[in-house]
C-alpha positions as CSV (number, residue, x, y, z in Angstrom):
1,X,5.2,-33.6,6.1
2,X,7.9,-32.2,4.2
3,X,8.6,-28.8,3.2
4,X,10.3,-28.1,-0.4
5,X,10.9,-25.1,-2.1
6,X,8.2,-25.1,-4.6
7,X,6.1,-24.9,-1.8
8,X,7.6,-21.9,0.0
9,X,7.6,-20.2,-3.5
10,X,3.7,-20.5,-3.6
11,X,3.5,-19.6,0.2
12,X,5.0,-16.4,-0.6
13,X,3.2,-15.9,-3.6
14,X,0.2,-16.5,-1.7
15,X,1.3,-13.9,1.0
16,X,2.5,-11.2,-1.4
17,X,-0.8,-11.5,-3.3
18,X,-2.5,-11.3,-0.1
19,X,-0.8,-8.4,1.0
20,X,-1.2,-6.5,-1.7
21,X,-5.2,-7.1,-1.5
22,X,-4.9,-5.5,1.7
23,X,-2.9,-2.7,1.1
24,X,-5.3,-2.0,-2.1
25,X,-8.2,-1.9,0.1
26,X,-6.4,0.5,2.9
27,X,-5.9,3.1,0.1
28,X,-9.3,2.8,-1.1
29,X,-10.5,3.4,2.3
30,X,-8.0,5.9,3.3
31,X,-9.2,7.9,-0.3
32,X,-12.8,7.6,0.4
33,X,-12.9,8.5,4.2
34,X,-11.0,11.9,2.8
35,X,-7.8,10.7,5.2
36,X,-4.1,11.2,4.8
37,X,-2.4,8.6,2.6
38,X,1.4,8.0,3.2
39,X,3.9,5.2,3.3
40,X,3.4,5.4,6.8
41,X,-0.4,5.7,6.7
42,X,-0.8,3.0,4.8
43,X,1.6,0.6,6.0
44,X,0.2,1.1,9.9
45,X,-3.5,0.6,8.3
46,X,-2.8,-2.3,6.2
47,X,-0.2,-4.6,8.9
48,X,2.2,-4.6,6.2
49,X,5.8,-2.6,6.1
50,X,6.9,0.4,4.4
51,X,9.6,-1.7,3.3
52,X,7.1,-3.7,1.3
53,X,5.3,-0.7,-0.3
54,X,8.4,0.8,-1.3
55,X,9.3,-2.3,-3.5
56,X,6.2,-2.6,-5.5
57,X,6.7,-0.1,-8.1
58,X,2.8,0.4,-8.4
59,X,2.0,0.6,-5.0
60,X,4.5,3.0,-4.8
61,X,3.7,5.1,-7.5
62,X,0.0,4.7,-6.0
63,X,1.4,6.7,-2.7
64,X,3.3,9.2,-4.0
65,X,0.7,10.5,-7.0
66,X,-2.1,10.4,-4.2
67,X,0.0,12.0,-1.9
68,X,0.6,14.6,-4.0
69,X,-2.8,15.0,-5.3
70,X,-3.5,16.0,-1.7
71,X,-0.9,18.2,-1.2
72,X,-2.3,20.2,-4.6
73,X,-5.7,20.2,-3.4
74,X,-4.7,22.0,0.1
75,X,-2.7,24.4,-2.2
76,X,-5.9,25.1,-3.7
77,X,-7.8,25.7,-0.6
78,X,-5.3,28.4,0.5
79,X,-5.4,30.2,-2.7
């Protein structure tokens, strides 16, 4: 069987989509179980790499604002 580009396009369309699914559900979990959610968090959870959560925009946006959020809320509980 031979391989042609259209079909590695669709693998890795298949495997981006896949790993995103994944990583999606990691942050959920990590959120609900009240654990620490950061690049590195996430991308030892999940299987994927950091390098891979820093290049989707909204994954990475998803990160930082919920790493931040808990950052505030420890503020918080100090003051």
């Amino acid at each position: 069987m031979e391989i042609d580009a259209e079909d590695l396009k669709i693998y890795a369309q298949e495997k981006t989509k896949m790993a995103l699914e994944k990583t999606n559900s990691i942050i959920k979990e990590l959120y609900l179980k009240g654990e620490k959610i950061s690049f590195n968090s996430v991308a030892s959870a999940s299987g994927v790499s950091e390098a891979f959560l820093y290049s989707n925009d909204e994954i990475k946006k998803r990160i930082e604002r919920l790493g931040e959020q808990e950052v505030s809320e420890k503020i918080d509980q100090m003051s």
